[in-house]
C-alpha positions as CSV (number, residue, x, y, z in Angstrom):
1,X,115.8,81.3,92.4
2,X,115.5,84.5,91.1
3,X,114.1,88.1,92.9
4,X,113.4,91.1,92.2
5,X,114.2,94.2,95.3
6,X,112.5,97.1,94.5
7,X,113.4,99.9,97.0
8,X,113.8,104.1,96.8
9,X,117.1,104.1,99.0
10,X,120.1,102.5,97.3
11,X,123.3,104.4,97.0
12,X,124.0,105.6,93.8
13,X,128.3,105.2,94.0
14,X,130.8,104.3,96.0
15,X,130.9,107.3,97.9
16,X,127.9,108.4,97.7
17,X,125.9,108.6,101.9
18,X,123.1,107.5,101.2
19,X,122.0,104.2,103.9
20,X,123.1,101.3,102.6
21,X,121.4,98.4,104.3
22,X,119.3,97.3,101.1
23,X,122.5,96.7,99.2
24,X,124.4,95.0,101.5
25,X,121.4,92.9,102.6
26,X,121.3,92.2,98.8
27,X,125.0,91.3,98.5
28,X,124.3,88.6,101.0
29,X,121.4,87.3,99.6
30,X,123.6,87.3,96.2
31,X,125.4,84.6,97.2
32,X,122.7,82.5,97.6
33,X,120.3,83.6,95.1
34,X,120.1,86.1,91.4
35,X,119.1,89.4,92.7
36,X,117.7,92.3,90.1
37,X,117.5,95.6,92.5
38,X,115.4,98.5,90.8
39,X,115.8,101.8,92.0
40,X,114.7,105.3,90.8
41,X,116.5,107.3,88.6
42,X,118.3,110.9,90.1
43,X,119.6,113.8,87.8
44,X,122.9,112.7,89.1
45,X,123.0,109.0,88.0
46,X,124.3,107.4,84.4
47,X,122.7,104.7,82.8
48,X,119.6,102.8,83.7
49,X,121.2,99.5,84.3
50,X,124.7,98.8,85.7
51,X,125.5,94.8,86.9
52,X,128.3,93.7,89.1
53,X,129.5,90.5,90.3
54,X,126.7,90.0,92.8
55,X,123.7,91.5,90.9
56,X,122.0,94.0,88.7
57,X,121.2,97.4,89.7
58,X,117.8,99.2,86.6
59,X,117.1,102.9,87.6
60,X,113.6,103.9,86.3
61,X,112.8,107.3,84.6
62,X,109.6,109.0,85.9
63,X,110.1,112.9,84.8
64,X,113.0,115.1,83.1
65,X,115.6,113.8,84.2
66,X,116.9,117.1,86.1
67,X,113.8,117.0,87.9
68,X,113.8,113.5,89.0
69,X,114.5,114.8,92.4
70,X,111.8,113.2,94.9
71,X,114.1,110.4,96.4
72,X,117.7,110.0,97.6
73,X,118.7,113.2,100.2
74,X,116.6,113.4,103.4
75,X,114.3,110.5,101.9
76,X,110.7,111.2,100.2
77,X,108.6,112.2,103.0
78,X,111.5,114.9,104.4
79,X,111.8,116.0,100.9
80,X,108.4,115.9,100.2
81,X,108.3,118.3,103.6
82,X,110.9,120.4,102.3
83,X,109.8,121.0,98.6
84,X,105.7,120.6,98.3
85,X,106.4,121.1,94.4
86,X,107.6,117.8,94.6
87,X,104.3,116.3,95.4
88,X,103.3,116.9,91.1
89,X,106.1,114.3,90.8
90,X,104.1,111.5,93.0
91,X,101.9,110.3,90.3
92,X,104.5,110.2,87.5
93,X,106.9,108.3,90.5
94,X,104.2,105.3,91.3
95,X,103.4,105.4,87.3
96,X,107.1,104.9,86.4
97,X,107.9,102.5,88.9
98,X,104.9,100.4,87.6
99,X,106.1,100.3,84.3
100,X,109.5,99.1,85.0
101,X,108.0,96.4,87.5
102,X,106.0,95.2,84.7
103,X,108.7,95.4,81.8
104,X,111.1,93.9,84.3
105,X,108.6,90.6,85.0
106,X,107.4,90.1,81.9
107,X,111.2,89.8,80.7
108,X,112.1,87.9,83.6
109,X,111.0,84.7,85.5
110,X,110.9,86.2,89.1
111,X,110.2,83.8,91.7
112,X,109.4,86.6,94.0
113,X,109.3,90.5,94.4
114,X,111.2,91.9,97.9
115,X,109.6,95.3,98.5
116,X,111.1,97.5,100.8
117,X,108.3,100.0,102.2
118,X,105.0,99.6,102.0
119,X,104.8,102.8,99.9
120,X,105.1,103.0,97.3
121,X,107.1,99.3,97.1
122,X,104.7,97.4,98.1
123,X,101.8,98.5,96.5
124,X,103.8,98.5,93.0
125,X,104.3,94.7,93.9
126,X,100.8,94.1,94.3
127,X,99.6,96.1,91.6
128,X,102.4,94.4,89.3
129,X,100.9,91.0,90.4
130,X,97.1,91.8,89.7
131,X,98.0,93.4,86.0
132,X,100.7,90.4,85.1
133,X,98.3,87.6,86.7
134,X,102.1,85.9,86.9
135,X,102.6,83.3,90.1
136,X,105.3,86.1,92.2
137,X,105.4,85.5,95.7
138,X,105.5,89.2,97.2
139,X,107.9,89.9,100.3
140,X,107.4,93.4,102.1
141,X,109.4,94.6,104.6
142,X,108.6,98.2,106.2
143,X,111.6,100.2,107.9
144,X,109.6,102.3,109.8
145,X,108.4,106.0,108.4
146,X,106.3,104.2,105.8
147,X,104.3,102.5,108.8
148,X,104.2,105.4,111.7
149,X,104.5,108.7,109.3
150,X,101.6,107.9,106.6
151,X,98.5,108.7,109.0
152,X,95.1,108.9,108.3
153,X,91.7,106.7,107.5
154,X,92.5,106.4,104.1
155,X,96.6,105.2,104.2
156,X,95.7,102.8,107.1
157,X,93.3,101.7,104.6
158,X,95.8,101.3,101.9
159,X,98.5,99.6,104.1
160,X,96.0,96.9,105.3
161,X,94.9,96.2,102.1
162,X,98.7,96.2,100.8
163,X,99.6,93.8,103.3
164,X,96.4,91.8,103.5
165,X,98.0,90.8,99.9
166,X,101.1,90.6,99.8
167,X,101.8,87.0,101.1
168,X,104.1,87.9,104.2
169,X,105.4,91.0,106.0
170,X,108.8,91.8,108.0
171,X,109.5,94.5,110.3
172,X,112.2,96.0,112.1
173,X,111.7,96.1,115.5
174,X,109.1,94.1,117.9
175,X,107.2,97.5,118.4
176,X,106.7,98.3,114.5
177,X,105.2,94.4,114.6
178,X,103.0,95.5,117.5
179,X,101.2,98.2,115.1
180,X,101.1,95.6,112.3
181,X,99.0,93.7,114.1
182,X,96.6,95.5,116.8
183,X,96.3,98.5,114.0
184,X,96.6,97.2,110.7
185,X,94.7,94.0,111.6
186,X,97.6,91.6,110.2
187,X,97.8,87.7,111.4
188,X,100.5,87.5,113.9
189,X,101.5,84.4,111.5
190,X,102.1,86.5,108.5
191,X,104.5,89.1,110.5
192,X,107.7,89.0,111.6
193,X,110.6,91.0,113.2
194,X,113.5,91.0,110.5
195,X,115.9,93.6,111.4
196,X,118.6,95.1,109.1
197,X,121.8,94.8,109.9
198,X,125.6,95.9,110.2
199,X,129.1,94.0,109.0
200,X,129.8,93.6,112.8
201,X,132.8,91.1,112.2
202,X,135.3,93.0,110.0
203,X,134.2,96.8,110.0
204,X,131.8,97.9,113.2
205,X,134.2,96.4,115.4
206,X,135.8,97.8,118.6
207,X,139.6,99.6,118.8
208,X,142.6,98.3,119.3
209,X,143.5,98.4,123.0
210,X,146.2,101.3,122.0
211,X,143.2,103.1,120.4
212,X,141.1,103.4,123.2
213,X,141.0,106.9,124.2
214,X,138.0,108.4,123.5
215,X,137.1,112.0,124.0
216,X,134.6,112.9,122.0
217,X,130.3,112.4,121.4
218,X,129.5,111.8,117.8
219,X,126.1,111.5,115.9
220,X,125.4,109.7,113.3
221,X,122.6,110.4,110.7
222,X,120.4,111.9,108.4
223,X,119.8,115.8,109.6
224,X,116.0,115.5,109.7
225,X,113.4,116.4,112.7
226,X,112.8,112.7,113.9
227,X,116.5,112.5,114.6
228,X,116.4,115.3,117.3
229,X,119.7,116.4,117.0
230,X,118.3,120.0,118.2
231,X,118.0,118.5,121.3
232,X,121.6,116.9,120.9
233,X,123.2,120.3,120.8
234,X,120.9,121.9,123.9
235,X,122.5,118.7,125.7
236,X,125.9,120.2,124.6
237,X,125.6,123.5,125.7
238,X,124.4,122.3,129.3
239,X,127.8,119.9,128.8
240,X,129.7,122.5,127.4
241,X,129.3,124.6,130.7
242,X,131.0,121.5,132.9
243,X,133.5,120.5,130.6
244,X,134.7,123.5,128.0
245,X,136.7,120.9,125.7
246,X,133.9,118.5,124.5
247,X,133.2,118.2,121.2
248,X,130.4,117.0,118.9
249,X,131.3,115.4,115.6
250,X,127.3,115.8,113.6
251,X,128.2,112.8,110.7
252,X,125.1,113.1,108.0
253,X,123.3,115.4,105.8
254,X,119.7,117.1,105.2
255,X,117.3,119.6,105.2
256,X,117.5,120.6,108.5
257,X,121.5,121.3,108.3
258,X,121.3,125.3,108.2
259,X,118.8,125.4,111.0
260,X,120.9,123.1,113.2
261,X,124.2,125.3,112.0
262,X,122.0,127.8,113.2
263,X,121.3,126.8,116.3
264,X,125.0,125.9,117.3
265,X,125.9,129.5,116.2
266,X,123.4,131.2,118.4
267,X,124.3,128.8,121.9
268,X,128.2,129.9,120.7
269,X,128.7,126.0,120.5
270,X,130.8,126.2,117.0
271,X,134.1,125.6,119.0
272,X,132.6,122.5,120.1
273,X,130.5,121.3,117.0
274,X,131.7,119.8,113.9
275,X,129.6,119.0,110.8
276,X,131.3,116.6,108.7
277,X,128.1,116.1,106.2
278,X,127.6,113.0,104.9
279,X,130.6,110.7,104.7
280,X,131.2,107.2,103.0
281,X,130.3,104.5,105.2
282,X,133.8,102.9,105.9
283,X,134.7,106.6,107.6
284,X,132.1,105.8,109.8
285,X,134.3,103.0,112.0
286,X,137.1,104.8,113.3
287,X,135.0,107.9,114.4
288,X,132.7,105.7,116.4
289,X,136.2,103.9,117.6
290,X,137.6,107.3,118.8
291,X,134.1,108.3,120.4
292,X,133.6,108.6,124.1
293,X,129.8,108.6,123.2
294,X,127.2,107.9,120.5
295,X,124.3,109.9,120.9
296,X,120.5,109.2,119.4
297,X,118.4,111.8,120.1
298,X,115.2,110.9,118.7
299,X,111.6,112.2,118.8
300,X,108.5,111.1,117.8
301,X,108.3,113.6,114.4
302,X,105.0,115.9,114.0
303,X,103.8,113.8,111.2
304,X,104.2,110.6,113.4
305,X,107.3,109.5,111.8
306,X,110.2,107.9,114.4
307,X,112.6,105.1,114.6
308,X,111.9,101.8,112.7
309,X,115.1,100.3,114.5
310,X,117.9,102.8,114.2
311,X,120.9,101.1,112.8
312,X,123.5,103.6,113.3
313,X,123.2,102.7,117.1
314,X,124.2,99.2,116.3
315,X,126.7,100.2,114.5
316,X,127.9,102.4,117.5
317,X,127.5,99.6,119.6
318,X,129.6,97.2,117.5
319,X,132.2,99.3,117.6
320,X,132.3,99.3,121.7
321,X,131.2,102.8,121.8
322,X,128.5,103.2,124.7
323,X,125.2,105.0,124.0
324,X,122.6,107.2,124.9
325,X,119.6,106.7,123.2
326,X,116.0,108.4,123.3
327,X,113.4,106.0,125.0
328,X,111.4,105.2,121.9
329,X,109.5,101.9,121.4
330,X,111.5,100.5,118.8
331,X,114.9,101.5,120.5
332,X,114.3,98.9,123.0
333,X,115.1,96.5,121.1
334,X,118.8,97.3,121.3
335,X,118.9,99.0,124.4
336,X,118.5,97.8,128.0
337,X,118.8,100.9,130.1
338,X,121.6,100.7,132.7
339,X,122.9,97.1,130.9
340,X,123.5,97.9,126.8
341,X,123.1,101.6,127.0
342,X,121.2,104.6,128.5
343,X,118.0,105.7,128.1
344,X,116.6,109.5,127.7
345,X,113.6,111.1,127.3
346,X,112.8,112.0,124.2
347,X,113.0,116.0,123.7
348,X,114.9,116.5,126.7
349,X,118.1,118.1,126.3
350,X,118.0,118.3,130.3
351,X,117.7,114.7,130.4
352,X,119.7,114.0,127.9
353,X,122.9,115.7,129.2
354,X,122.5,114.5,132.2
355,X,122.4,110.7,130.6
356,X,125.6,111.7,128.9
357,X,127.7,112.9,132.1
358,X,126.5,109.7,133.6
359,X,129.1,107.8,131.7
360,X,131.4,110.8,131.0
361,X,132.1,110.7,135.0
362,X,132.2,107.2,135.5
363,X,134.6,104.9,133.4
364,X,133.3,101.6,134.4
365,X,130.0,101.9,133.4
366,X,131.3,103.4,130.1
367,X,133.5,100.0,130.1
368,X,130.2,98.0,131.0
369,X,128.1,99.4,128.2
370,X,130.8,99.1,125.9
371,X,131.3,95.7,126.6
372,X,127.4,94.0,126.8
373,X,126.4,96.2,124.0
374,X,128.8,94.6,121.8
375,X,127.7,90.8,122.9
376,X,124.2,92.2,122.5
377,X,123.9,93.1,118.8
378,X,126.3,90.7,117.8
379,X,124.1,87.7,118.4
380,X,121.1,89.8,116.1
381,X,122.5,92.2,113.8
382,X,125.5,91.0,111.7
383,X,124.9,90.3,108.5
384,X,126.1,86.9,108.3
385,X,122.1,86.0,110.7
386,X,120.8,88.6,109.0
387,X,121.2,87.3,104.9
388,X,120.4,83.8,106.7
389,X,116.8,84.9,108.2
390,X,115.4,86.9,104.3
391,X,117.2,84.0,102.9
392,X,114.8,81.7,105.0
393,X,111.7,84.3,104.7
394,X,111.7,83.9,100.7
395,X,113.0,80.2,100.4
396,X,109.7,79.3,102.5
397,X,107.7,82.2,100.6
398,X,108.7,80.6,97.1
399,X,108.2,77.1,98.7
400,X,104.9,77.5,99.9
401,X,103.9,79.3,96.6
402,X,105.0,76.5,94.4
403,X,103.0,74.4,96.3
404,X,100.0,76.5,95.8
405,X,100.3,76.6,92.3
């Protein structure tokens, strides 16, 4: 069996930050099945096509190369926000991507397309199909921003009519399943909750018992307004006031950096605020290890964008670190307040801090959280169920398509 995973967020090296749960879902289903990723080409990438041991990686062209700048960073809709220019680059994107799609099917014998994103993904797979007329069974799985951020009549529209076609659906979280099927109309039969997920056996995994101090709060993420680290640091200034030495480590990147630097300057937090940037995911482990909390501030963002799932806080969780988390939909699916984490408001920084002293000022819940938030995303998130379930979703999508045919 043989599948093409189109996608916009892959990382581009070893080091580089970008999220990386599309490769490593990829890597496990590599050793089941050939896997062909594409991926769109950046001004900092060399060579189209590179191949490893577990599969092949084509970067598409769509503009001058230098200028091929609409993915990677904060994502395409936060740089999109950032740089409107960028929106003259859309048509050549979704023009370029179709190309490759159909070079890379007519050359190969796909048994099936794995979208990530409805947009563009999704409808590239589709409209790859309709042009080719070839028998590809079309898997799309939506992480989130492509579902909640892209409002109007007219991109409803075009979801339901991407997903009315495409021959079955995954989602992240329960709630973004919810909207797939009371607003975009979608049989409850033809979507289903399919989380990412985190190598919870041999890298999220909690400290040695000699390891075990933990002093500080740490956030992990991309610096962009549906993350709500603003809010994060007016938590820290209330904390700041009670306990002088607290510090915030800020792990991530993006456009909102220099206001958030900003910010910290103006509430005379820098003795308490680190910004690391973006770091390479195995730094992530021991920071989370060495945290007293993980923090996840999130909002719902002005162009409806919010929380698909929020990895990072399984990752914080497999790693025995307790967490506060915004109250968002599809954050309940990893957090039970008061029993695998706590639960804020969302835009409260009062709220928030308080939420945070809560386990600062008492060590047994801290040791509670720590412990049933491990069990909790263990049994749902690590990779090893994860592969299994897309392994299951395509084997049955191929299946059933043969059969068709």
């Amino acid at each position: 069996m043989k599948v093409l995973v189109t996608t916009t967020t892959f990382p581009k090296s070893k080091t580089d930050s970008q999220p990386r749960f599309v490769q490593y879902l990829c890597l496990q289903l590599s050793k089941s099945i050939e896997i062909d990723i594409l991926a769109p080409n950046s001004p900092d990438v060399c060579g189209s096509k590179k191949e490893t041991d577990s599969y092949k990686i084509i970067h598409f062209r769509y503009f001058f190369r230098r200028l091929e700048k609409l993915t990677y960073g904060g994502g395409i809709l936060e740089n999109l926000k950032c740089c409107p220019f960028l929106y003259l680059l859309v048509p050549f994107f979704l023009a370029g991507q179709l190309i490759a799609v159909l070079k890379l099917i007519k050359r190969n014998r796909y048994d099936a397309i794995h979208a990530h994103w409805i947009i563009p993904q999704g409808l590239i797979a589709v409209l790859a199909q309709w042009i080719s007329r070839k028998p590809i069974s079309i898997l799309v799985t939506s992480h989130g921003g492509d579902l909640f951020a892209l409002k109007g009549s007219i991109l409803k529209k075009l979801k339901k009519w991407i997903l009315d076609r495409a021959d079955f659906t995954t989602v992240v979280s329960h709630a973004m399943r919810e909207y797939c099927i009371s607003v975009l109309n979608q049989p409850a039969n033809k979507v289903s909750v399919a989380p990412m997920g985190v190598d919870l056996l041999t890298a999220f995994i909690p400290p040695i018992p000699s390891q075990t101090e933990r002093n500080d709060l740490i956030f992990v993420g991309r610096l962009v307004e549906k993350k709500g680290v603003q809010f994060m640091i007016r938590a820290l200034d209330i904390i700041a006031k009670k306990y002088p030495q607290i510090r915030l480590n800020i792990v991530g990147d993006g456009p909102l950096k220099p206001i958030l630097q900003k910010e910290v300057e103006y509430l005379g937090l820098i003795p308490n605020t680190v910004f690391h940037g973006g770091l390479p995911n195995d730094h992530i482990p021991p920071m989370l290890q060495k945290a007293a909390i993980s923090v996840m501030p999130s909002i719902v963002a002005s162009n409806g964008d919010q929380e698909g799932l929020g990895l990072s806080a399984v990752e914080a969780m497999g790693c025995g670190c307790p967490i506060v988390a915004s109250d968002l939909p599809a954050i309940r699916d990893l957090i039970e307040h008061n029993k695998t984490g706590l639960l804020a408001e969302p835009g409260n920084s009062v709220d928030l801090a308080e939420k945070i002293l809560m386990i600062l000022e008492n060590k047994e819940m801290a040791i509670k959280l720590s412990g049933a938030g491990r069990n909790h995303v263990l049994q749902r998130f690590d990779w090893n169920v994860v592969g299994r379930s897309y392994l299951g979703h395509i084997r049955s999508l191929v299946s059933i398509g043969k059969s068709i045919r």
